[in-house]
C-alpha positions as CSV (number, residue, x, y, z in Angstrom):
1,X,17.7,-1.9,134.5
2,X,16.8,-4.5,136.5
3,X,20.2,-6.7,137.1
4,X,19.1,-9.3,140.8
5,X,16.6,-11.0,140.9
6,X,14.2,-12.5,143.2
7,X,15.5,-15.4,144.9
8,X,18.5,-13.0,146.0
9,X,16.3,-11.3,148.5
10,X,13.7,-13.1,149.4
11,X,15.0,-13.5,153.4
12,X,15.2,-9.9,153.7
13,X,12.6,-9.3,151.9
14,X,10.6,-11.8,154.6
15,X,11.8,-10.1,157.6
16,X,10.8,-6.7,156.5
17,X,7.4,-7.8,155.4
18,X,7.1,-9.0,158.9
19,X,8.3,-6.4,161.0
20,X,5.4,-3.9,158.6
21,X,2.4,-6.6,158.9
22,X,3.2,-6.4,162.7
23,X,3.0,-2.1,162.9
24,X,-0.2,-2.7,160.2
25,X,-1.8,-5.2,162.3
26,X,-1.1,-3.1,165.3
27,X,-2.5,-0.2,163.4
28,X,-5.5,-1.6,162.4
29,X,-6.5,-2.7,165.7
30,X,-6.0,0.7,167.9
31,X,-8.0,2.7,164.9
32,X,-10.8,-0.1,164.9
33,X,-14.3,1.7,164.8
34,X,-12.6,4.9,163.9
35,X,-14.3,6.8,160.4
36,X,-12.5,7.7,157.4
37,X,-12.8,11.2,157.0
38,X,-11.7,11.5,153.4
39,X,-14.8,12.1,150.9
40,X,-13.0,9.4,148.2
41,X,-12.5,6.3,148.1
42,X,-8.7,5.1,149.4
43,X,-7.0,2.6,147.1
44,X,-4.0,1.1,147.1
45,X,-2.2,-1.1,144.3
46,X,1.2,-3.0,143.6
47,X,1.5,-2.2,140.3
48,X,0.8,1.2,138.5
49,X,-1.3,-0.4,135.5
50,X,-4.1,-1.4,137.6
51,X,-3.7,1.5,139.6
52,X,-4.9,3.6,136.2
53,X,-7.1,1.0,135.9
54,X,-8.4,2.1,138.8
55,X,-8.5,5.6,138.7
56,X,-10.6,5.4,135.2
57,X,-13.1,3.5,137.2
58,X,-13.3,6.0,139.9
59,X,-12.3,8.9,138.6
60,X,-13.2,11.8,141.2
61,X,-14.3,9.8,143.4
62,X,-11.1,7.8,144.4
63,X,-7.8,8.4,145.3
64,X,-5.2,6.2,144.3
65,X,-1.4,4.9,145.9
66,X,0.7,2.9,143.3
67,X,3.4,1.1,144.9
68,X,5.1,0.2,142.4
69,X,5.0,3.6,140.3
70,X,8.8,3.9,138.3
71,X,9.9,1.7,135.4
72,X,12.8,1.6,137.3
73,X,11.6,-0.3,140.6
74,X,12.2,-4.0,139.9
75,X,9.6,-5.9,141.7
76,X,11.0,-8.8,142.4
77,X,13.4,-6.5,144.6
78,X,10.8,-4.4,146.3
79,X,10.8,-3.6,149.8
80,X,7.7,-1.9,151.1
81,X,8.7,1.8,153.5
82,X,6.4,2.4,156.5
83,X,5.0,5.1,155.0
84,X,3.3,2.5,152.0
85,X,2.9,0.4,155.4
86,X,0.5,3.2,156.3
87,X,-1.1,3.5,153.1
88,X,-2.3,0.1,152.8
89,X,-3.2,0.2,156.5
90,X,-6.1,2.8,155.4
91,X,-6.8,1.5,152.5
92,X,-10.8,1.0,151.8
93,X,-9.7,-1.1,148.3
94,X,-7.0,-3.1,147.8
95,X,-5.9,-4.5,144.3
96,X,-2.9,-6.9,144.6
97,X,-1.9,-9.1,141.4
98,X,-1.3,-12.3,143.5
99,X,0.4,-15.5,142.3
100,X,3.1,-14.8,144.3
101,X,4.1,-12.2,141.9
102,X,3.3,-9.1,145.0
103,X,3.6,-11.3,148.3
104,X,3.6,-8.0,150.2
105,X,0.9,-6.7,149.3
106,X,-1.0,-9.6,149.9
107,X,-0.2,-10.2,152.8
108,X,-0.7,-6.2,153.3
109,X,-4.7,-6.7,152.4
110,X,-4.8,-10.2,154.6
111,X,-3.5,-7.6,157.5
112,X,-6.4,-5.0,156.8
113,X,-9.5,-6.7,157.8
114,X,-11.3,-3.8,157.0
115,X,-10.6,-3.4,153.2
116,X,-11.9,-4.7,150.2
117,X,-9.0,-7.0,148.9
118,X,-9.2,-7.8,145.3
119,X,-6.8,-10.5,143.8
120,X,-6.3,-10.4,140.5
121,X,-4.4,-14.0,140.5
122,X,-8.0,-15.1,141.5
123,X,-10.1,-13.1,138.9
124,X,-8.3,-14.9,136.1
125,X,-8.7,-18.2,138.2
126,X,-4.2,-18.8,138.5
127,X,-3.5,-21.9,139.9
128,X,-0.1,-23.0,141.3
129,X,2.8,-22.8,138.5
130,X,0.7,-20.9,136.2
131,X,2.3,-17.5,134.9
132,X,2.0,-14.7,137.2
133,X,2.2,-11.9,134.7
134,X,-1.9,-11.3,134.7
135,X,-1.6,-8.1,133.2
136,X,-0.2,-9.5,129.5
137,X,-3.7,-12.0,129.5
138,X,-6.0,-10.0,127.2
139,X,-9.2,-10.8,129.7
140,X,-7.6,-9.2,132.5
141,X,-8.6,-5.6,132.1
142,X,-12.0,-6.6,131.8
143,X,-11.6,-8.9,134.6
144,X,-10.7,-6.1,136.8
145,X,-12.8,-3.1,135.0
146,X,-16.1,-5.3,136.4
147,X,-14.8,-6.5,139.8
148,X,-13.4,-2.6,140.4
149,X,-17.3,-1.2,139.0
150,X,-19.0,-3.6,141.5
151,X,-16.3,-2.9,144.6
152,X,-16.9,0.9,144.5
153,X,-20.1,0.6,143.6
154,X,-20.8,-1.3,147.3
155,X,-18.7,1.6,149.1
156,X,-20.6,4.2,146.9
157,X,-24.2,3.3,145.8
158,X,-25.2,6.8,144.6
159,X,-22.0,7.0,142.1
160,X,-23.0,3.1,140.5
161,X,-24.0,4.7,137.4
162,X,-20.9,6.8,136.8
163,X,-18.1,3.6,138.0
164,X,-19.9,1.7,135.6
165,X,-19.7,4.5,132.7
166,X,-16.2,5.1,133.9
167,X,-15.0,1.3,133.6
168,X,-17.1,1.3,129.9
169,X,-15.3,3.9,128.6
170,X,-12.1,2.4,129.7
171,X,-12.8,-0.8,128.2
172,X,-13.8,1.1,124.8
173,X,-10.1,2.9,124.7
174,X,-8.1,-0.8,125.2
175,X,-10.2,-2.0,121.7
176,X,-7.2,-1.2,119.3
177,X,-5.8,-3.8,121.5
178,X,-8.0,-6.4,120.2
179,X,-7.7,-5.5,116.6
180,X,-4.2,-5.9,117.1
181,X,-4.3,-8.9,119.0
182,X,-6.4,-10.3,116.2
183,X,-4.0,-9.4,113.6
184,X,-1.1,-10.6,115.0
185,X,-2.7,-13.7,116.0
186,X,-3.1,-14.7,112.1
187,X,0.9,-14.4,111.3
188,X,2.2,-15.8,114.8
189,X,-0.1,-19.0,115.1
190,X,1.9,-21.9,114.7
191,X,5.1,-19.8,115.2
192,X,8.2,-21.0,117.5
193,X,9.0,-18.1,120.0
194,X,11.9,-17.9,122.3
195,X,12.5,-15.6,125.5
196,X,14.9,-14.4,127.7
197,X,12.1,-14.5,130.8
198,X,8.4,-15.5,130.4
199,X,6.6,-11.5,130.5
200,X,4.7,-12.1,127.6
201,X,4.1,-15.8,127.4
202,X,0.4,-14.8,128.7
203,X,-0.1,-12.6,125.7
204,X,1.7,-14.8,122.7
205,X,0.5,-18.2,123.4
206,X,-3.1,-17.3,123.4
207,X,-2.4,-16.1,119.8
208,X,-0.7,-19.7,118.9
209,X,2.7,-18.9,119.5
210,X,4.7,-21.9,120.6
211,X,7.4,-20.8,123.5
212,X,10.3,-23.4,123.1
213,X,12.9,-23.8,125.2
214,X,11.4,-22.5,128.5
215,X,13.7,-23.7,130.7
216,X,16.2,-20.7,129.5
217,X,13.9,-17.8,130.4
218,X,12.9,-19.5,133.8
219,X,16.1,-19.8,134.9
220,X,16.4,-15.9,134.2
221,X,13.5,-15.3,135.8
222,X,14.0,-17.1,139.4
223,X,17.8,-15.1,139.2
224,X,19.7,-18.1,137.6
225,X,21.9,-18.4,134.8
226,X,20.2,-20.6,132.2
227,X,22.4,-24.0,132.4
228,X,24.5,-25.2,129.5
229,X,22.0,-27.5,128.2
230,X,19.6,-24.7,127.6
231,X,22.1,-22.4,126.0
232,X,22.7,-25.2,123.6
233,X,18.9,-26.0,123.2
234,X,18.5,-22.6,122.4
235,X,21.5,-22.1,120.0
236,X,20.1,-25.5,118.1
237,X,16.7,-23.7,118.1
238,X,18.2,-21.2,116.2
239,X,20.9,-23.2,113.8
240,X,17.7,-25.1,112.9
241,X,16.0,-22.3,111.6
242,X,12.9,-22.8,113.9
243,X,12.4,-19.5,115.2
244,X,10.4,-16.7,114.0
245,X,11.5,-14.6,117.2
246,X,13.2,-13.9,120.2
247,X,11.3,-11.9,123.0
248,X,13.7,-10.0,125.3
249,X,12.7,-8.5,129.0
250,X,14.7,-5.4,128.4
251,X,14.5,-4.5,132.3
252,X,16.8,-7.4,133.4
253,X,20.5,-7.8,132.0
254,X,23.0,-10.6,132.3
255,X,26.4,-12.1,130.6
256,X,24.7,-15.0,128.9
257,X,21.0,-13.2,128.4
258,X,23.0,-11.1,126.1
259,X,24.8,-13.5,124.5
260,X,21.8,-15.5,123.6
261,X,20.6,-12.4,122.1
262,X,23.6,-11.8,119.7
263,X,23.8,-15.2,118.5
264,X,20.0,-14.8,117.2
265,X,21.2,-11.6,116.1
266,X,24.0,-13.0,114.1
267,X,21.6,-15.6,112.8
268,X,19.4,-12.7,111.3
269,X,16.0,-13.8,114.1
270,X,14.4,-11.0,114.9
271,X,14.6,-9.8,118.4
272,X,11.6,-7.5,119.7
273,X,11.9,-5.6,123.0
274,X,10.0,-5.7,126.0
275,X,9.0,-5.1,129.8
276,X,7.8,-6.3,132.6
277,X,6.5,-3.3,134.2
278,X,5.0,-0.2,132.7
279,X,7.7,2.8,131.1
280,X,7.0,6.4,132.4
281,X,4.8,8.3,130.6
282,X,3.1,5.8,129.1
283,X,-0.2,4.1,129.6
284,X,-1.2,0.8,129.2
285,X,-2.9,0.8,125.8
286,X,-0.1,3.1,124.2
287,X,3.0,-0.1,126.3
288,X,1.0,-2.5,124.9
289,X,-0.1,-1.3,121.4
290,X,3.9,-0.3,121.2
291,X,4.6,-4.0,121.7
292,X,1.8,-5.7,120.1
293,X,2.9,-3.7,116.9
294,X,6.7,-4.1,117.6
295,X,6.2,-8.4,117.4
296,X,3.8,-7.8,114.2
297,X,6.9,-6.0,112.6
298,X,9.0,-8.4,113.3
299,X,7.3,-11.1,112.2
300,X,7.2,-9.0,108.9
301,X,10.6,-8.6,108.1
């Protein structure tokens, strides 16, 4: 569970990032010229979902490095090892979610000249203060399917037919999301939503959920305790009977997160679970259908 958060390490987490773009510039330059001897096609991603993303593209004919692989790795702790260093150093395809979310692996594909850096942040056109969880907007997989299809496609002409089969068939399997989506959409338009840190925010509000009292689940989120005004703005939220749910990151924990919690608890609001990163063992259509269908109960009840 992930307990810190973000702004605790962000000096360490500089320096190191540093002292690794220094070895993969250094890298780069003494194996300039040099040819990749591997038949597939190297790529290397922050986060595990677009990593399988990925890897349905390619198939065969890629091999692919998640950093961020275990449900249990907080990102907004994580601390690249030389040996990922190395992996994104011979990278041919780089996929980094951007918006400041994975500032080490961006910097990671500005070090490798030679790669073909994709930025998810920039396929979904995020601009500064937007939310950085890409993967919870419905258009992203789509987003990414294409620009992956087109990106292998230039480093492998002769397999353009199959990346583009590949990335179809991928994008067939995530439909039940839509129909869900859909569904959903019809009982939570119009609906007041609160949340103990903004994951989802990308995937209610296009479905006409209203997210009040933000300024709780920020604070959460940049490793603050919400202040005393938002405790009581959410608490009145509550006593006023305007919400239909609370959303709670499951993967972070804290004194007055939970407390929030058991007063909507006590107050009979229903409060649905859910995380930031991907569980093990599950892919991204059966995390997502599990939520999608979790919030649609809830709102049931």
């Amino acid at each position: 569970m992930f307990k810190a958060r973000k702004l605790l390490l962000a000096i360490p987490i500089i320096f190191v990032l540093f002292l690794i773009v220094l070895v993969i510039v250094t890298g780069i330059r003494q194996n300039q010229g040099k040819q990749i001897t591997s038949n597939k096609i190297k790529v290397v991603t922050s986060l595990n979902f677009y990593g399988e993303m990925a890897q349905a593209v390619g198939g065969n004919a890629v091999e692919v490095t998640s950093a961020i692989n275990k449900a249990s790795i907080d990102p907004h702790e994580f601390e690249p090892t030389a040996q990922l260093a190395k992996d994104y150093q011979n990278a041919q395809v780089i996929i980094s979610n951007g918006g400041g979310y994975d500032p080490w692996s961006t910097a990671f594909a500005r070090a490798n000249q030679q790669a073909k850096s994709i930025n998810v942040g920039t396929l979904v056109g995020y601009q500064q203060g937007d939310n950085e969880h890409f993967w919870y907007k419905p258009a992203t997989p789509k987003l990414l399917v294409d620009e992956l299809i087109t990106t292998f496609s230039s480093l492998e002409p002769t397999k353009a037919t199959q990346f583009k089969t590949n990335g179809q068939h991928y994008l067939a399997s995530l439909a039940p999301l839509t129909k869900l989506r859909k569904d959903l959409g019809e009982k939570l338009v119009g609906k007041s939503v609160l949340t103990t840190e903004p994951v989802m925010d990308n995937t209610l509000e296009p479905l006409g959920a209203k997210i009040i009292v933000p300024e709780f689940a920020q604070a959460v989120e940049d490793g603050n305790d919400p202040s005393s005004a938002d405790i009581k703005a959410w608490h009145d939220a509550i006593d006023q009977g305007k919400v239909a749910l609370v959303i709670k990151n499951t993967q972070t924990s804290s004194k007055l997160v939970n407390q929030a919690v058991a007063y909507a608890k006590t107050k009979h609001v229903p409060v649905v679970g859910v995380t930031e990163t991907k569980p093990d063992g599950q892919t991204f259509l059966t995390w997502q259908k599990r939520q999608l269908l979790a919030v649609e109960e809830a709102l049931s009840r």
